[in-house]
MDAnalysis code that builds the backbone (N, CA, C; Angstrom):
import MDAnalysis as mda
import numpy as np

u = mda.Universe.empty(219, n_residues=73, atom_resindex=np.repeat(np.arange(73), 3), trajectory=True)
u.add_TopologyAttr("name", ["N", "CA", "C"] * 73)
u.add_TopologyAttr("resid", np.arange(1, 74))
u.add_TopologyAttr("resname", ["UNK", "UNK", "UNK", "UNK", "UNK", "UNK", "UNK", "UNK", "UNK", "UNK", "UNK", "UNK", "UNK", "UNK", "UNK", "UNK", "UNK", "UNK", "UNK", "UNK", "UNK", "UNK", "UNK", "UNK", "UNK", "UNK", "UNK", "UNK", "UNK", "UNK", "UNK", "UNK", "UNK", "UNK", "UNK", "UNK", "UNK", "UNK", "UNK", "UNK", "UNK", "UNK", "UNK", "UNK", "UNK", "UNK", "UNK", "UNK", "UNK", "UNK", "UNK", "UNK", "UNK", "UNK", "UNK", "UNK", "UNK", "UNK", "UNK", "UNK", "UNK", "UNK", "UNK", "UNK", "UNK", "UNK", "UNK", "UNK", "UNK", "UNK", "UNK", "UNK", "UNK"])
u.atoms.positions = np.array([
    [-1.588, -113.951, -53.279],
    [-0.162, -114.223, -53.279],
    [0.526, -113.531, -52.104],
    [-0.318, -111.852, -51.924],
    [0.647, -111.640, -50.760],
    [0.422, -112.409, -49.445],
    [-0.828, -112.699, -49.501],
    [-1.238, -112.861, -47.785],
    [-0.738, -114.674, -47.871],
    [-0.205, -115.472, -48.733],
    [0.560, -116.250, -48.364],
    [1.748, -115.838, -47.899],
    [2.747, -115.435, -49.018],
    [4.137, -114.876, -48.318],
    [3.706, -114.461, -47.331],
    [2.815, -113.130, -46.686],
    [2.749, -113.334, -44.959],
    [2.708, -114.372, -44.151],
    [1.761, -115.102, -44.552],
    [1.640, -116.599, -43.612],
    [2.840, -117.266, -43.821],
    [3.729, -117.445, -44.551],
    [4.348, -118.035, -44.692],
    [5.838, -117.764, -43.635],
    [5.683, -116.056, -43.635],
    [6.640, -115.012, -42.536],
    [6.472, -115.535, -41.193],
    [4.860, -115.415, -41.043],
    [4.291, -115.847, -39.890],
    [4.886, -117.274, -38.842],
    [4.797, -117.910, -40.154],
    [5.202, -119.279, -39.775],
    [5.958, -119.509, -39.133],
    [7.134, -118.574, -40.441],
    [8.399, -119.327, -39.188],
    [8.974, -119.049, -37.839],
    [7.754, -117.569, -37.170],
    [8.107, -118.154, -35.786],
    [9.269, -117.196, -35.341],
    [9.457, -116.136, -35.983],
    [10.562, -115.307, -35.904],
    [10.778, -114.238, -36.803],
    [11.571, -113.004, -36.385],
    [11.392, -112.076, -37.057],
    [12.948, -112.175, -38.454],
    [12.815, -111.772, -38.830],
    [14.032, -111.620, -40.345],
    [14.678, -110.611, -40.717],
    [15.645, -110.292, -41.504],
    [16.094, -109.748, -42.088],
    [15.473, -108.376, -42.595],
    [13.865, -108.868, -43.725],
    [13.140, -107.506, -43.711],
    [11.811, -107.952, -43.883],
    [11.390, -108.279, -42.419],
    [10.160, -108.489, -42.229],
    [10.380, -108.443, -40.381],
    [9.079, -107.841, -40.187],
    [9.282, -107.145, -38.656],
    [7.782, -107.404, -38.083],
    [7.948, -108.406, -36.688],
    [6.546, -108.312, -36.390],
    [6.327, -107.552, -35.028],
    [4.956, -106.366, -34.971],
    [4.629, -105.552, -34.179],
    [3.243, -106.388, -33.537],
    [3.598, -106.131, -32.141],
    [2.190, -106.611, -31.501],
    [0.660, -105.567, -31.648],
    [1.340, -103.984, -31.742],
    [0.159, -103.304, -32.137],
    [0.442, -102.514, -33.083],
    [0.083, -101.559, -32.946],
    [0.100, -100.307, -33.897],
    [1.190, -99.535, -33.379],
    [2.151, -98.329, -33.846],
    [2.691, -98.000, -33.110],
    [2.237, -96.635, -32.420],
    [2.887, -96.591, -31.615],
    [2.129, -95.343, -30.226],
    [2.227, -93.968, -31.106],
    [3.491, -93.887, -31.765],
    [3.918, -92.596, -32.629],
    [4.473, -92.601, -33.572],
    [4.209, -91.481, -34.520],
    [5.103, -91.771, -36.108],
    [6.076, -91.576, -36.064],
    [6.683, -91.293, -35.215],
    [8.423, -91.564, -35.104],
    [8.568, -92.551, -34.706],
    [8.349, -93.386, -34.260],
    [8.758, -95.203, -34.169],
    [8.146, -96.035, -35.457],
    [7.041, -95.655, -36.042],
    [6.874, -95.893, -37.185],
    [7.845, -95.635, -38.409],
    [7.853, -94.217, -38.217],
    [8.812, -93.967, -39.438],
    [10.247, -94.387, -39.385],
    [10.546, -95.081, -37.926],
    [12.158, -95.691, -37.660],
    [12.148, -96.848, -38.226],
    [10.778, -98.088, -37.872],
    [10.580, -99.185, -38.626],
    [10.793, -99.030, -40.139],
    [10.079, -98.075, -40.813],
    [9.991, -97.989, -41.755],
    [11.766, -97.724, -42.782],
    [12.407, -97.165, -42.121],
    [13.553, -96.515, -42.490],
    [14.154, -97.940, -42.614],
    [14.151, -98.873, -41.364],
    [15.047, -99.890, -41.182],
    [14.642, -100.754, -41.707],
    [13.501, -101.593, -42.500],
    [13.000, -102.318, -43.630],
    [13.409, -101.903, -45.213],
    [13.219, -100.402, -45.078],
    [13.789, -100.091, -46.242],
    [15.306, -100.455, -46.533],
    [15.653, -99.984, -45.645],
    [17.476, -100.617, -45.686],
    [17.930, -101.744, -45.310],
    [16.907, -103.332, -45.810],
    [17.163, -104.499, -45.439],
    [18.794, -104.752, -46.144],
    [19.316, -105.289, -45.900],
    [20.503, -106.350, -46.437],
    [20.113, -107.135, -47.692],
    [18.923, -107.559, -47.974],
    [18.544, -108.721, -48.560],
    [18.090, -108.176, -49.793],
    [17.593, -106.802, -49.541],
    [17.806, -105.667, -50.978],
    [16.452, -106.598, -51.741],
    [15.080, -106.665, -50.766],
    [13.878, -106.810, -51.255],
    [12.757, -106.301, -50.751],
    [11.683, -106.559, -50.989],
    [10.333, -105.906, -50.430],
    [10.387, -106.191, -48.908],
    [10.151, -105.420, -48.081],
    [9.940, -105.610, -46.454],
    [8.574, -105.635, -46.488],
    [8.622, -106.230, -45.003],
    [7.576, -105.933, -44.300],
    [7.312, -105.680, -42.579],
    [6.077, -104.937, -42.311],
    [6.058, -104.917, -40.917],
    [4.375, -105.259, -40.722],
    [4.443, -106.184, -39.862],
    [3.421, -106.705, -39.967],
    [2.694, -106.978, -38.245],
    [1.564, -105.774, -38.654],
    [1.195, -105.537, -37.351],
    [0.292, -107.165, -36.600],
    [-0.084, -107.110, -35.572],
    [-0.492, -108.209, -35.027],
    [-0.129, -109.371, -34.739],
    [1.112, -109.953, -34.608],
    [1.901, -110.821, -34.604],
    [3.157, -110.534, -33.398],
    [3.380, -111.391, -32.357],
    [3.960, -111.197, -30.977],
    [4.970, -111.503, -31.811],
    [6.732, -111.542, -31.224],
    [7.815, -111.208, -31.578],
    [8.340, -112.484, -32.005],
    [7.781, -113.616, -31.270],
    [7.379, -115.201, -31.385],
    [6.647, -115.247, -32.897],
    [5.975, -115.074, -33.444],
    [5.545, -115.283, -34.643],
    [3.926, -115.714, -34.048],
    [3.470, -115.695, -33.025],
    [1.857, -115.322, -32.088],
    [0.912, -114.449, -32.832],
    [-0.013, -114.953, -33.824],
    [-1.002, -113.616, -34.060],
    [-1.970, -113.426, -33.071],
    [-1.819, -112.446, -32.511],
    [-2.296, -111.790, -31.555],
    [-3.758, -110.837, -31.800],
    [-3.805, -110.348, -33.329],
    [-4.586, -109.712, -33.419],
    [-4.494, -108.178, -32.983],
    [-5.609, -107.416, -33.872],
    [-5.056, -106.036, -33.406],
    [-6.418, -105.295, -32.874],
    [-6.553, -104.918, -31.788],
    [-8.166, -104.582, -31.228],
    [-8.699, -103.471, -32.095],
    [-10.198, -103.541, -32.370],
    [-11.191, -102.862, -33.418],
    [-10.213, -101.181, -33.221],
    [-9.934, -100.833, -31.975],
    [-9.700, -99.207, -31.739],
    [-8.599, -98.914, -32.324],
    [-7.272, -99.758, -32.746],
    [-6.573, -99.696, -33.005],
    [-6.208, -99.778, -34.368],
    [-7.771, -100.596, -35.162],
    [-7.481, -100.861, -36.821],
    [-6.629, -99.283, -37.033],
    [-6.154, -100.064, -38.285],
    [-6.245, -98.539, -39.484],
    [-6.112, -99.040, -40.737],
    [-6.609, -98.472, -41.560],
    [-6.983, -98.466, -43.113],
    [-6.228, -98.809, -43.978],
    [-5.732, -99.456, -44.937],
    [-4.449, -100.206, -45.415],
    [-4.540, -99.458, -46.963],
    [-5.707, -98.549, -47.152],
    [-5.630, -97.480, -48.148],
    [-4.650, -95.673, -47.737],
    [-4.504, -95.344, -48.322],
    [-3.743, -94.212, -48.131],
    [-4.716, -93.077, -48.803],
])
């Protein structure tokens, strides 16, 4: 279910309200934790997202092996 609603983000080709697309990872956790702040405080007062690998165009770009990271905490 989620990884439709992503594709579905994907789709349209543009970024939203509270969903944010990053071409990589970010360089530092202070630009991370700014994304993070500003999804949390969408307008639309629902689940965000930031969704790495995807050009600003709605382009999945992919994210190179060095750059993965672990989607466990």
């Amino acid at each position: 279910m989620l990884n439709n609603k992503i594709r579905s983000l994907i789709n349209l080709g543009t970024e939203g309200a509270y969903w944010d697309f990053k071409q990589e990872w970010h360089s530092n956790n202070t630009d991370l934790l700014h994304d993070i702040i500003c999804m949390a405080n969408n307008l639309e007062d629902c689940d965000a997202y930031i969704i790495i690998g995807v050009t600003d165009s709605g382009v999945v770009c992919g994210v190179p092996e060095t750059n993965r990271r672990s989607s466990k905490i």
